[in-house]
C-alpha positions in Angstrom: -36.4 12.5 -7.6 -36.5 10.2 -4.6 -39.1 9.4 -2.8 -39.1 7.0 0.3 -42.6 6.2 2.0 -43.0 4.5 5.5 -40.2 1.9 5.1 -39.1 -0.8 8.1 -35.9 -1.9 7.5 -34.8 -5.1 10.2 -31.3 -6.7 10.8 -33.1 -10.1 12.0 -35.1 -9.7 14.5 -33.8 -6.2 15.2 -36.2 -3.3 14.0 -33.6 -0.7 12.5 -35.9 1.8 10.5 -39.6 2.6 11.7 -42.0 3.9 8.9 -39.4 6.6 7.5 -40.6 8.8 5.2 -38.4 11.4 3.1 -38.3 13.3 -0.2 -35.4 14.5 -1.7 -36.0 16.6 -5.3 -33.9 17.5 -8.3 -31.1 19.8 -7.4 -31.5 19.5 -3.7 -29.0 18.9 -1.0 -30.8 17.2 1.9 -29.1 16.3 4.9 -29.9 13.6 7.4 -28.5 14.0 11.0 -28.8 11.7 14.2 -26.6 9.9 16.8 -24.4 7.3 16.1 -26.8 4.3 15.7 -29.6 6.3 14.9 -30.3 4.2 11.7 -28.5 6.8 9.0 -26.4 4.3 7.3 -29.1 1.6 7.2 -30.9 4.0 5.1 -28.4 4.6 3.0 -28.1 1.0 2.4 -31.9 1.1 1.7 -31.5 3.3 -1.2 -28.6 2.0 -2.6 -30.2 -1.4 -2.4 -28.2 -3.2 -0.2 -30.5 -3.3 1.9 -34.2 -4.2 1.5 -37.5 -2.8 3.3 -39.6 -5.1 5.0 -42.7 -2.8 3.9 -42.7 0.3 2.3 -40.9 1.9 -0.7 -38.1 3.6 -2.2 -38.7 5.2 -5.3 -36.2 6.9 -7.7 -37.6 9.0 -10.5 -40.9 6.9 -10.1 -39.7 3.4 -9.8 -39.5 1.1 -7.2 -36.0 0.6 -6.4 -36.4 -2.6 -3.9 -37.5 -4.5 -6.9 -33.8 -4.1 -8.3 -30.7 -5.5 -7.5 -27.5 -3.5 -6.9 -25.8 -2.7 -10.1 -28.9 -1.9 -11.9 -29.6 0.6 -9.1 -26.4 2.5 -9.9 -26.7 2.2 -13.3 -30.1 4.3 -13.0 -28.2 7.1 -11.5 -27.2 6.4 -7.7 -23.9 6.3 -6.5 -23.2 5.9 -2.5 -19.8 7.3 -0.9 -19.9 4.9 2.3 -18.8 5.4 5.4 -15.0 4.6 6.2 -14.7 5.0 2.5 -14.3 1.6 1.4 -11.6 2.3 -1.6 -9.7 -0.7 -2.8 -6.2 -0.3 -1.3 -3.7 -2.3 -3.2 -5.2 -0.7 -6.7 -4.0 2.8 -7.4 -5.7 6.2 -7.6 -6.2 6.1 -11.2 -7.7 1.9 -11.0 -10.1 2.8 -8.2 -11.3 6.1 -10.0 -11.9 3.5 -13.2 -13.8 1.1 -10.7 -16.4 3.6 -10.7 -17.5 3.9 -13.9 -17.9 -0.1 -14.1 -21.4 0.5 -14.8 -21.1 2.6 -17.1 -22.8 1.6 -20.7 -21.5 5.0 -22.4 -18.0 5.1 -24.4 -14.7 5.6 -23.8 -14.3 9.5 -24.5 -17.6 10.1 -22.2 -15.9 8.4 -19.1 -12.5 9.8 -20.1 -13.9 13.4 -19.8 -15.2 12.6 -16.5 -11.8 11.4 -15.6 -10.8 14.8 -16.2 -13.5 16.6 -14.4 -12.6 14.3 -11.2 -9.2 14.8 -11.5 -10.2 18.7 -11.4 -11.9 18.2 -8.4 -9.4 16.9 -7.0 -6.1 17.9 -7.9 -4.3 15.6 -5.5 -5.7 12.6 -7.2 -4.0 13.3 -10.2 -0.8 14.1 -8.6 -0.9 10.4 -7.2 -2.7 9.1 -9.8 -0.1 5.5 -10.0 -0.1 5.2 -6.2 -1.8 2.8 -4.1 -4.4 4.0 -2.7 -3.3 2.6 0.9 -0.1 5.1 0.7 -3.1 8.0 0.8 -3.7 10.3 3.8 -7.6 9.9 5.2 -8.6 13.4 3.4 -7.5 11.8 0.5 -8.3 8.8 0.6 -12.5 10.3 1.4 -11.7 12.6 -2.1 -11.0 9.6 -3.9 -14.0 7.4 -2.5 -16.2 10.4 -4.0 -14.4 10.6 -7.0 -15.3 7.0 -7.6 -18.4 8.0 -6.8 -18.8 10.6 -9.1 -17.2 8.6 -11.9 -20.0 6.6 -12.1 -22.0 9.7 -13.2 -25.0 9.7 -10.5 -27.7 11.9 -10.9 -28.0 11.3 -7.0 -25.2 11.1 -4.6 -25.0 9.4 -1.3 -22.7 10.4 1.0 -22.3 8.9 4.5 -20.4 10.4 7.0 -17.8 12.1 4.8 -16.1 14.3 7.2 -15.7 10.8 9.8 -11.6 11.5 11.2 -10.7 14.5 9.0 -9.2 17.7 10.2 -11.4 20.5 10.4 -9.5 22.3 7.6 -10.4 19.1 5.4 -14.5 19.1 6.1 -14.1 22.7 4.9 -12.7 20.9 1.6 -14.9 18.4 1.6 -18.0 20.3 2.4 -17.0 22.8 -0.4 -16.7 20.2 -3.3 -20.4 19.0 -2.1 -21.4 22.7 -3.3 -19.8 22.2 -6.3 -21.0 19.2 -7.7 -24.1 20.4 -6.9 -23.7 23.3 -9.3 -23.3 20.6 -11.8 -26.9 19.7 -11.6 -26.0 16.2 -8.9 -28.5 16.1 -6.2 -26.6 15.2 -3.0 -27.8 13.0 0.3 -25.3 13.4 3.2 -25.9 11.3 6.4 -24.0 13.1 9.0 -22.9 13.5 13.2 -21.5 16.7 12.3 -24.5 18.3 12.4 -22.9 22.1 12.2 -21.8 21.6 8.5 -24.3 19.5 6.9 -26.8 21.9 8.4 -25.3 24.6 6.8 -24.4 23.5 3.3 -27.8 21.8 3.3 -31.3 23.1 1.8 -33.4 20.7 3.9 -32.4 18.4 6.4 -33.9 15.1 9.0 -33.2 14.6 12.1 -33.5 10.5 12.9 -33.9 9.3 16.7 -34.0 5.4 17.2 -35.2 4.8 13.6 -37.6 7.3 13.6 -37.7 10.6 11.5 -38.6 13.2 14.8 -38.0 16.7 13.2 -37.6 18.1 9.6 -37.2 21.7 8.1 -34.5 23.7 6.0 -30.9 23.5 7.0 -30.6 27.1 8.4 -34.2 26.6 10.5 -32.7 23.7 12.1 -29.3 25.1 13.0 -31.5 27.6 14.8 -33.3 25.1 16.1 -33.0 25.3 20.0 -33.5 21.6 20.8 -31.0 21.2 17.8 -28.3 23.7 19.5 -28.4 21.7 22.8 -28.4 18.3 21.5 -26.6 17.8 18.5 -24.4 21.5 18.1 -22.7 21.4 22.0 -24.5 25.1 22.3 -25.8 26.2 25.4 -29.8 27.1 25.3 -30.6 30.4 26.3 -33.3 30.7 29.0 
């Protein structure tokens, strides 16, 4: 579904991203951990086309994404949940859950059924459905940035660094809705710190050093992963 090949992604002068590569297929969840400043949300704007490779290529179902802008990259099926959540405050629940489906060139009873199916996800959201969305706790206000998400209707979703300030109790929530959409045929991408739980509600996953892709397997191979343990899960290695 995507395909990135050895892209280099600058900020000026600064080299962010050095020849990434990464595959992420139909039905997959694929998890990206690293450091803070590691380069994960960089590529995340990569895809999502807000940012553009200085060489290399990102390719979604066969086509070069850097050729298009923005709204034409969403509309083909890629919606990003962004770090810090980014929902529109002084609109309510219900106005930024509409946001998302801007795109959208289907008709009214298509995105009003999805309205539904968000609002199932997340119960909350309907409960407070004419409230601003400033008045919202964080949890909430992360459910609601990936309802948004979702109401654009991705085939691919990006999510970066959803569990960022939320009680443990509410990455358990979080983390469990990523399972579910992905029963519903959405391929996910989660860039992540919290290595523990996108390791383990992920089927593959990177790990990215300094711009650089160093180690890649399954999610449960790399939670077993000794460097992985010391470095990334606070677990002492055995010697």
């Amino acid at each position: 579904m995507l395909k990135i090949n050895k892209i280099n992604v600058f900020y000026g002068n600064l080299q962010v991203l050095r020849d990434v590569s990464l595959n992420i297929e139909k039905g997959e969840v694929v998890a990206m951990i690293g450091a803070n400043g590691a380069g994960k949300t960089t590529i995340i704007k990569t895809i999502s086309g807000i940012m553009k490779p200085s060489s290399g290529e990102v390719l979604f179902e066969n086509e070069n994404l850097a050729k298009l802008k923005i709204p034409k990259i969403t509309a083909r099926g890629i919606a990003q949940c962004p770090e810090g959540r980014r929902i529109f405050p002084q609109l309510t629940v219900e106005e930024n859950l509409l946001m998302g489906s801007y795109t959208r060139k289907d008709d009214k009873a298509s995105k009003a059924k999805d309205y539904e199916w968000v609002n199932s996800l997340f119960p909350i959201l309907a409960e407070r459905k004419k409230q601003p969305a400033v008045t919202l706790s964080g949890g909430e206000q992360q459910m609601l940035a990936m309802g948004r998400a979702l109401m654009a209707k991705p085939k691919l979703m990006l999510l970066d660094e959803p569990s960022m300030g939320l009680a443990p109790m509410l990455v358990k929530s979080i983390y469990d809705i990523v399972k579910t959409i992905n029963k519903e045929g959405i391929s996910v991408f989660v860039v992540e710190q919290n290595a523990f739980m996108a390791l383990s509600h992920s089927d593959r996953a990177y790990v990215l050093e300094s711009g650089k892709i160093v180690l890649q397997g399954t999610g449960k191979e790399l939670l077993n992963n000794s460097e992985i343990k010391h470095f990334y899960l606070g677990r002492k290695v055995e010697s």
